[in-house]
C-alpha positions, 0 to 999 in steps of 0.5 A: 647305098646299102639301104637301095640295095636293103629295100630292093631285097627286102620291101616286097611281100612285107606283112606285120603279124598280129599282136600276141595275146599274153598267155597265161602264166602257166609254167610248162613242163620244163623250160631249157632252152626255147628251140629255134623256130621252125620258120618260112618267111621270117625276117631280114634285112641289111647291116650298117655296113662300115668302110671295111678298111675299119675292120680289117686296117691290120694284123696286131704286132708279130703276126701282122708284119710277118704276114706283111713280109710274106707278101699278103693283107690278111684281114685281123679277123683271119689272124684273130680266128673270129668268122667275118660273117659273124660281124656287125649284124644290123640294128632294129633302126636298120631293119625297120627302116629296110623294110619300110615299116612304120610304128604301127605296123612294128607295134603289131608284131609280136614280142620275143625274148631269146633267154640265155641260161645265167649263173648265180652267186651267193652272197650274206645277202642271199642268191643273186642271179645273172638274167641275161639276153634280148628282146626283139620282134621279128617282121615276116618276109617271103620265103623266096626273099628270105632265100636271097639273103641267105643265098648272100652269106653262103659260098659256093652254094645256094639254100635251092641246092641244099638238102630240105633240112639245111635250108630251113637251118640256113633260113632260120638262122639269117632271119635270126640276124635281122631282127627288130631289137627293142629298146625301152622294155620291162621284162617279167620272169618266173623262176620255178625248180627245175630238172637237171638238164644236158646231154646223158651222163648228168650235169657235174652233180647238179640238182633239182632246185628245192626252193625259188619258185617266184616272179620277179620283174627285171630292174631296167628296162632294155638297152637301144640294142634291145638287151638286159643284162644284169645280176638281180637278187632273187627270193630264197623260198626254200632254195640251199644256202650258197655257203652251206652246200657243194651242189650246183641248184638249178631253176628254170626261167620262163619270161612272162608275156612270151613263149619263147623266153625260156631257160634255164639257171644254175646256182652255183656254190661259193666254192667247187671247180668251174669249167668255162668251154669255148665251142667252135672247134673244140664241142664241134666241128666248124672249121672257121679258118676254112671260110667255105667249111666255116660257112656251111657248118655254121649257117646250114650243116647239123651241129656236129661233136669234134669227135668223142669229146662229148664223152670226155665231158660226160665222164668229168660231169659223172665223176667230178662232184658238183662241177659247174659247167659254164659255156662261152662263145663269141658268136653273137647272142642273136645266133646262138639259139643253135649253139645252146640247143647242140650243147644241151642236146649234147654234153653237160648242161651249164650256164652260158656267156655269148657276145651281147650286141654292143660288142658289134665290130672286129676290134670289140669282138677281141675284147669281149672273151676277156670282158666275160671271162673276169666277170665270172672269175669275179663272180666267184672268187674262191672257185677253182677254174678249167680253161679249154678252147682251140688254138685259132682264137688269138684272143684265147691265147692271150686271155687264158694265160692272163687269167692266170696272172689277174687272178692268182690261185683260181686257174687250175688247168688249161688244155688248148687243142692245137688245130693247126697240128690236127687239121690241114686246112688251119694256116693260123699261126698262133701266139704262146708267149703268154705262157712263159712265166706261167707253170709248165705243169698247169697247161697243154697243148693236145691233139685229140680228145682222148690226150685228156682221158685219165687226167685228175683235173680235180686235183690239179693234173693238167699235163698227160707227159705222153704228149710232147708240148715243145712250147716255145714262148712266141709265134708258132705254127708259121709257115715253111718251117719259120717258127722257132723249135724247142732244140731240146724236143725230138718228136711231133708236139702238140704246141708245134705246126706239123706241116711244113707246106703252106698254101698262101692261097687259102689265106688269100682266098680267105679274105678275098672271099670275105670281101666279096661277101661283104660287098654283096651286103 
């Protein structure tokens, strides 16, 4: 049936682009992070969609039968915090086959890399360093077939009605979903010295790279869903040992054969103090437990920063010796070209982790923070770790915590922004029983950026004593007044939903909402 509809959309005006010519291997200035492109008539196509009862069967444990007895079926995504239309994006086979291309045709398209900026470890062996992303080739389509898809994920709208620079946003990013993943391929890259890089206020005292320049190919070739992933040993050729120095070395990375593989690496000593950020709603504003507002500031809407927080980053990476700072977002890997460019554009430059693509549906999305979050924990086994992200994400407020029990000694603060306390429009109830048995001294819960100004995060201070945190260890933030309060605490906390008013509607309208998108698909 989807395929029908795929076809219907999709076949007209279908043409192949001409093969890419291997440029040659000069380095450009400085590679960061290849910018979206500007396009008019990228591709698209249509998911495999699944029987959504798959994806939405329930809520997990006290939230589900709390919303049960409230009388509403919430989707798990509402409760979980995660966007539906950030779920099971199509497959190369989908693409192809919706399109109705043959080889041929897909063989003359030209090859492209999204290179997202990895971490390195050092090890007796010398450095090995985390290449990480997906190769994939994008078919061309009408400009107007383009805007009838794009016209499917956004609410209340059309990319006719929006301003000329959110519909180029909103195009670019739904061709950036339907893509033709490409499996079986070798990947070359170049690693040269780099520049630092991020927004003004520096990068944790990270530097120029004295060594490293080489070319080395990938070991393996690309997964079915066209990404690699893996640490690889790299050449020292001058770079400083990872045990003989506290500075964060950066390198850029240029993948070979495109112009559009380009990032940047961070060399990260054995020992120091990493902090690992989520984005959405705590770098910038998305508001994803409002569908309307979480679609328009995802897919058409500039990025924008969640008030002063850029300059509480700046003046942790100004005043924080060699601070590694470590970006890791949920959102799927094909669609975070914006979030990398926002961030460099924006605060410190850092490494970057996002959802690879065989974490596809709502069930796997819960589990890939933890995934990723252990491999870095891991990777560097005598660091120091901040912890930062909101309170709508129930996978954060049960992999923060457990973090702190897998891994003792290595989670020295953890600061959540309670969004439901802040914002009016969360209506996410959110679970603190993970925090029971850890130190009250080592989290908080807060309200706006500046509750973090004047901590010594450095050495340890986690909790500014002027924000009330009335923690009560199970489900808060519930509607009219249902969860359980400290008795001991007599003003508005940070860890406590404020309002007492709950408008059921905006959960209905939330999954009805996301029903309706998907029916659509």
């Amino acid at each position: 049936m989807f395929n029908s509809l795929w076809l219907t959309l999709l076949l007209p005006i279908v043409s192949s682009s001409p093969a890419l010519t291997e440029p040659a291997a000069t380095l450009q200035q400085h590679a960061l992070i290849t910018p979206s492109p500007s396009l008019w008539d990228p591709t698209r196509t249509y998911k495999r969609r699944r029987d959504i009862g798959s994806d939405i069967s329930g809520l997990a444990g006290d939230v589900n039968s709390i919303l049960s007895a409230l009388g509403s079926d919430i989707p798990s995504y509402v409760a979980s915090g995660i966007p539906n239309f950030f779920q099971d994006f199509p497959t190369g086979s989908d693409v192809q086959s919706s399109l109705g291309l043959n080889d041929s045709q897909v063989s003359a398209l030209p090859t492209q890399v999204l290179n997202i900026p990895g971490y390195a470890n050092y090890t007796n062996q010398g450095w090995n360093l985390r290449f990480h992303g997906n190769v994939f080739k994008q078919p061309n389509i009408s400009e107007s077939k383009l805007d009838d898809l794009a016209n499917v994920f956004l609410v209340g709208t059309s990319v006719q009605d929006l301003p000329p620079s959110q519909a180029s946003q909103a195009r670019n990013l739904t061709a950036e979903i339907f893509v033709l993943q490409q499996k079986d391929e070798n990947v070359t890259f170049s690693l040269a010295p780099a520049p630092t890089a991020g927004a003004t206020g520096g990068d944790g005292g990270a530097i120029e790279a004295p060594g490293g320049a080489q070319i080395l190919k990938f070991p393996t070739e690309t997964t079915d869903e066209g990404d690699f992933d893996d640490f690889v040993q790299i050449q020292s050729n001058g770079l400083l040992a990872g045990n003989a120095t506290d500075h964060v070395q950066v390198l850029d990375v240029y993948t070979q054969g495109t112009d559009t593989g380009n990032a940047t690496a961070w060399l990260v000593p054995d020992k120091g103090l990493t902090i690992i950020s989520d984005i959405d709603d705590i770098l910038r504003v998305t508001k994803i437990y409002e569908p309307k507002e979480g679609i328009l500031n995802s897919f058409a809407r500039p990025f924008t920063p969640w008030m002063n927080m850029p300059d509480i980053y700046a003046n942790w990476s100004a005043s924080i010796p060699d601070f590694h700072f470590h970006y890791l977002t949920t959102t799927p890997e094909q669609v975070t070209r914006n979030y990398m460019d926002f961030i460099y554009k924006t605060y410190p430059g850092g490494s970057f982790d996002t959802r690879p693509l065989n974490f596809s549906n709502v069930e796997e999305t819960l589990k890939v923070r933890k995934v990723l979050l252990e491999k870095v924990f891991q990777t560097f086994p005598q660091r120091k770790f901040i912890l930062i992200a909101d309170t709508s994400n129930s996978d954060v407020m049960t992999d923060y915590p457990a973090m702190v029990t897998e891994f003792p000694g290595q989670v020295q603060c953890i600061f959540l922004r309670n969004t439901s306390a802040t914002d009016s429009g969360d209506r996410f109830p959110y679970d603190t029983s993970g925090f029971k048995n850890i130190n009250q001294q080592s989290y908080m819960f807060f309200l706006v950026p500046d509750d973090l100004t004047h901590l010594d995060i450095a050495n340890g201070q986690c909790l500014n004593t002027t924000i009330q945190q009335n923690v009560t260890f199970s489900i808060q933030g519930l509607p009219f007044g249902l969860s359980k309060n400290n008795s001991n605490s007599t003003t508005k906390s940070a860890a406590v939903h404020s309002q007492n008013t709950w408008n059921l509607w905006s959960w209905c309208g939330w999954a009805m909402l996301s029903l309706g998108v998907w029916a659509a698909l």
